[in-house]
C-alpha positions in Angstrom: 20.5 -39.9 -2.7 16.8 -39.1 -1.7 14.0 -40.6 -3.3 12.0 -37.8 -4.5 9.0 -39.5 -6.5 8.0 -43.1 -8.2 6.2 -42.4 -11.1 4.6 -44.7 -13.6 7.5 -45.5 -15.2 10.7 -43.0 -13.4 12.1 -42.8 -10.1 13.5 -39.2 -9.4 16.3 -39.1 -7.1 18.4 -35.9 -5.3 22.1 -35.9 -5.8 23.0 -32.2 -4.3 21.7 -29.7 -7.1 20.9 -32.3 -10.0 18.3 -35.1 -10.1 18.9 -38.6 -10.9 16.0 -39.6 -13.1 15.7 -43.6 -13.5 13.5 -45.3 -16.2 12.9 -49.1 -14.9 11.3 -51.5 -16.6 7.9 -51.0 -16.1 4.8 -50.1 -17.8 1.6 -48.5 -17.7 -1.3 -48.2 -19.8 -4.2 -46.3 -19.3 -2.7 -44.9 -16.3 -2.4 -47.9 -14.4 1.0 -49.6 -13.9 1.1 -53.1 -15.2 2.9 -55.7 -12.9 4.9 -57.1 -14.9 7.9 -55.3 -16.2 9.3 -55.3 -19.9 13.0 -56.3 -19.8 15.2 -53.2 -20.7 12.4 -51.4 -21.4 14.1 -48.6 -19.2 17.3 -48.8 -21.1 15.8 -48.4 -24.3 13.8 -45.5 -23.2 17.0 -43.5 -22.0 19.0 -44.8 -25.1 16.5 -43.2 -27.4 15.9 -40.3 -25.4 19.2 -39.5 -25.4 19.7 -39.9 -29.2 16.2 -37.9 -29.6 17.7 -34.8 -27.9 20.8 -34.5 -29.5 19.2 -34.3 -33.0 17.0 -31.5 -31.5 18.5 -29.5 -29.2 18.5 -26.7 -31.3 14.6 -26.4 -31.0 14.7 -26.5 -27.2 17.2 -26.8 -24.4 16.8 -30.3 -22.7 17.7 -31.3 -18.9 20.2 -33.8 -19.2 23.3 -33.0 -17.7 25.4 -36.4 -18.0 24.6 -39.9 -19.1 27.2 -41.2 -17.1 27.7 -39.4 -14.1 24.8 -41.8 -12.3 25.2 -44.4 -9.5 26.6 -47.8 -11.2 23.6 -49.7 -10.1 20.8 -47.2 -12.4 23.9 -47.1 -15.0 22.3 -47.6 -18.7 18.9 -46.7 -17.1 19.4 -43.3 -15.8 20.3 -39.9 -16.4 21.6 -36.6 -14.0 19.6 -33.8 -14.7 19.3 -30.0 -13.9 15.7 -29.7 -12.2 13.1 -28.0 -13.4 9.8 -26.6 -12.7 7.8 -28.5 -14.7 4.7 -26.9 -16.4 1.2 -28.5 -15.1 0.4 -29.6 -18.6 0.7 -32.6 -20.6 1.9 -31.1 -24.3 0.8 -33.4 -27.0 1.2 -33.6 -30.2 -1.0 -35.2 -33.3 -0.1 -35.5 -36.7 -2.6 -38.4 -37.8 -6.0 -39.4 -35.5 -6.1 -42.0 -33.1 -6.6 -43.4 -29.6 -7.9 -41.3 -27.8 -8.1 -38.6 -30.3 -9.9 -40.6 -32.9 -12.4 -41.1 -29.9 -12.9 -37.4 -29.2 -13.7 -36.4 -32.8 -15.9 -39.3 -33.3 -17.7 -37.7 -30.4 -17.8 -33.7 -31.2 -15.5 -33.4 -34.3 -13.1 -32.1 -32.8 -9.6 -32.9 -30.2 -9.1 -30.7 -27.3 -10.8 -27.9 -29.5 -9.2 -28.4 -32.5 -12.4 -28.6 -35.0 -11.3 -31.4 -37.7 -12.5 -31.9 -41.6 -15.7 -34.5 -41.0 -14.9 -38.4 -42.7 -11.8 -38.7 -41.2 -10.9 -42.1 -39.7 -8.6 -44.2 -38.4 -4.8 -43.3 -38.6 -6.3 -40.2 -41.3 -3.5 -37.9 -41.3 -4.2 -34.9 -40.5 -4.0 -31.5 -42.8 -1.6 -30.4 -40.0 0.4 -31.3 -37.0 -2.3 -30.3 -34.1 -1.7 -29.0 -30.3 -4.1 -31.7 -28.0 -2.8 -31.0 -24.7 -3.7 -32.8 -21.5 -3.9 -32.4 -17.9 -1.1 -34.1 -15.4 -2.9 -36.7 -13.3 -1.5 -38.8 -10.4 -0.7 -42.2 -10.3 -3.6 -44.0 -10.4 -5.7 -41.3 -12.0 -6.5 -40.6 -16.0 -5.1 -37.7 -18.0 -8.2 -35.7 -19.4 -7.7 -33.7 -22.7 -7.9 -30.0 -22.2 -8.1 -27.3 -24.8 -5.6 -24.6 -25.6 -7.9 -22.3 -23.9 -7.9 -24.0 -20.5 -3.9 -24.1 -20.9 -4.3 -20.4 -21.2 -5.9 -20.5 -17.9 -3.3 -22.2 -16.2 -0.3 -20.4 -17.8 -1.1 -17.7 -19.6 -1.7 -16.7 -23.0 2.3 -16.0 -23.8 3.1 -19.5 -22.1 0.9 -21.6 -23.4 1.8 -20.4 -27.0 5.0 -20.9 -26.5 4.5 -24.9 -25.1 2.3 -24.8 -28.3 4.9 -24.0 -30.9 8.0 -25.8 -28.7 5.5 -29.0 -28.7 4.5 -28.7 -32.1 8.4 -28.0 -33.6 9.1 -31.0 -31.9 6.9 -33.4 -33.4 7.7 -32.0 -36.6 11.4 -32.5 -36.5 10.6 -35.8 -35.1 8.5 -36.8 -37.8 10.9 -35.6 -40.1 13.7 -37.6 -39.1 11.6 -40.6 -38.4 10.5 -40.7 -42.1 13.5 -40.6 -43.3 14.1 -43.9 -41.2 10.6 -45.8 -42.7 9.0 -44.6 -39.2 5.7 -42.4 -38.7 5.6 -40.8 -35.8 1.3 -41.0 -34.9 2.0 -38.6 -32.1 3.7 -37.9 -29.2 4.0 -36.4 -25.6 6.6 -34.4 -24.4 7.2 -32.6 -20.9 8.4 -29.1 -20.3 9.7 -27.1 -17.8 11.4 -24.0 -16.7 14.9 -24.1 -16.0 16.7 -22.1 -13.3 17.4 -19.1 -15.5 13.7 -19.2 -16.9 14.9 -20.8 -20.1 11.8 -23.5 -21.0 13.4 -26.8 -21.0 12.3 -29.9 -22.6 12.3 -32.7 -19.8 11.5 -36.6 -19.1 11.5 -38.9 -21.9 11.7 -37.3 -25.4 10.0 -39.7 -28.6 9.9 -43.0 -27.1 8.1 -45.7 -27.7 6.6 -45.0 -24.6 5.2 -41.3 -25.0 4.4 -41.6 -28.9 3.0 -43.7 -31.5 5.7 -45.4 -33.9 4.3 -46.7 -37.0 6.0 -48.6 -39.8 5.6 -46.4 -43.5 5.4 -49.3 -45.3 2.1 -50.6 -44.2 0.3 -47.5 -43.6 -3.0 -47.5 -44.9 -5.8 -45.6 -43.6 -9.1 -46.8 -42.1 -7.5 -49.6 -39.9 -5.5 -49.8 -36.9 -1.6 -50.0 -37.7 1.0 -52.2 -36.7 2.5 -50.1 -33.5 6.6 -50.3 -31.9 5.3 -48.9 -28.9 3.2 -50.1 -26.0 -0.1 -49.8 -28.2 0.7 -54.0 -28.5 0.4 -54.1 -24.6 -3.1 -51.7 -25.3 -4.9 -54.1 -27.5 -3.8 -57.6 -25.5 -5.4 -55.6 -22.4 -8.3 -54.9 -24.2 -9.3 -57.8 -25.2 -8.7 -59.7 -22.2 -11.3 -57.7 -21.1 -9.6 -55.8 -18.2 -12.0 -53.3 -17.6 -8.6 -50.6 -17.3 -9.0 -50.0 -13.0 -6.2 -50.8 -11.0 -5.1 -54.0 -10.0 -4.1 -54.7 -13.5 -3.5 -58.3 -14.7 -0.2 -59.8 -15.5 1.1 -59.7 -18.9 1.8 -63.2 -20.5 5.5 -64.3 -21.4 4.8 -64.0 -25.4 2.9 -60.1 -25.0 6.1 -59.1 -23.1 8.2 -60.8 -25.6 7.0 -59.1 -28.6 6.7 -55.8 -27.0 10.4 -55.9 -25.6 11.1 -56.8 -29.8 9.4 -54.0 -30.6 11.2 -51.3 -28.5 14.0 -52.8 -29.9 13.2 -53.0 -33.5 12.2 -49.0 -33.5 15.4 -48.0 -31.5 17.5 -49.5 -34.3 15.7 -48.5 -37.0 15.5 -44.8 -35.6 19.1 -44.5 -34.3 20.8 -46.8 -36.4 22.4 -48.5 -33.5 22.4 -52.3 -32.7 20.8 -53.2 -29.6 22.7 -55.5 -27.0 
């Protein structure tokens, strides 16, 4: 195999026509890869993903090809996939305001150009699931939040309403499921692409803990930051260490990488129904 690209989080091999995609064990925030790694982070990710796009496969096609047609060494960790030709968007979803969404409309009122009610706060829900995509940046570099009109730029009207409605079906099947399982899902990120035969296909990761907000139903309330079974735990120790978020990042002490490994964990079960290990 061929090592095609090390992401933040993926490795993307070439196995003839399909691509080996390989979730390890690291993890980034704010676009910079931490050094130390979360243990099975990377099979959690691809054990979620893979239950996420059965139950919603009828919204969009997804890549995978096999689970287990991968090299033994990546096995649990990896996926074969058809390859795609992935749109130059980050699609994003928002059902309730924060990070940095809550940051952009306590600046202008509005995220990525969706004009919000005013005295909204943090972890409001919203009056409806909103489309806040972003653009793709390198390693190393920060995704900046782009309007639907500058996707429209880049794609086209007829494509960028269709990442619009797939993105936004998405989260609310998602959602819906996830309540149903004590979960809210804040928001989420998902990556598209266009298959071989022009069919848009959903790629990556699909409503991890790494590419969306989990939050518990029970203790939602309004106004404060929620407990979080995604890497919004490794967020808030970063911040106030006082890293100032530039690469080289520091490491991540034993008990941070503890509790955000039970996390992962927790969500997967809770979501799937599955025990873990």
């Amino acid at each position: 195999m061929e090592l095609l690209h090390s992401g933040k989080v993926r490795d993307v091999y070439a196995d003839g026509e399909d691509l080996i995609l390989v979730a390890s064990d690291r993890i980034s925030i704010y676009d910079v890869v931490l050094p130390t790694p979360i243990p099975d982070k990377g099979k959690l990710l691809t054990a979620l993903s893979l239950w996420w796009f059965e139950q919603l496969a009828d919204i969009a096609p997804h890549h995978v090809v096999s689970a287990t047609e991968v090299p033994a060494e990546f096995a649990g960790r990896a996926i074969r996939c058809r390859r795609l030709d992935m749109v130059p968007v980050e699609c994003v979803a928002r059902g309730y305001l924060t990070g940095g969404g809550l940051k952009e409309y306590q600046a202008t009122g509005a995220v990525s150009g969706v004009e919000l009610p005013r005295g909204l706060v943090e972890a409001s829900i919203l009056p409806e699931p909103i489309f806040t995509p972003s653009t793709k940046a390198p390693v190393g570099e920060h995704d900046e939040p782009i309007t639907f009109a500058d996707v429209v730029d880049k794609v086209g009207a007829e494509t960028a309403e269709r990442l619009r409605r797939v993105t936004l079906d998405v989260y609310r099947r998602g959602a819906e499921l996830a309540a149903d399982r004590g979960i809210l899902i804040a928001d989420t990120k998902i990556e598209l692409g266009w298959a071989p035969d022009g069919t848009l296909t959903i790629g990556d990761e699909l409503l991890t803990s790494d590419s969306s907000r989990f939050w518990p139903a029970e203790s939602y309330q309004p106004g404060r930051a929620q407990f979080s079974y995604d890497k919004q735990y490794v967020r808030d120790w970063a911040t106030e260490s006082g890293w100032d978020r530039q690469a080289p990042a520091p490491e991540v002490p034993a008990e941070v990488v503890d509790a955000t490994r039970a996390r992962y964990v927790d969500v997967y079960e809770k979501l799937t129904g599955n025990r873990w290990g």
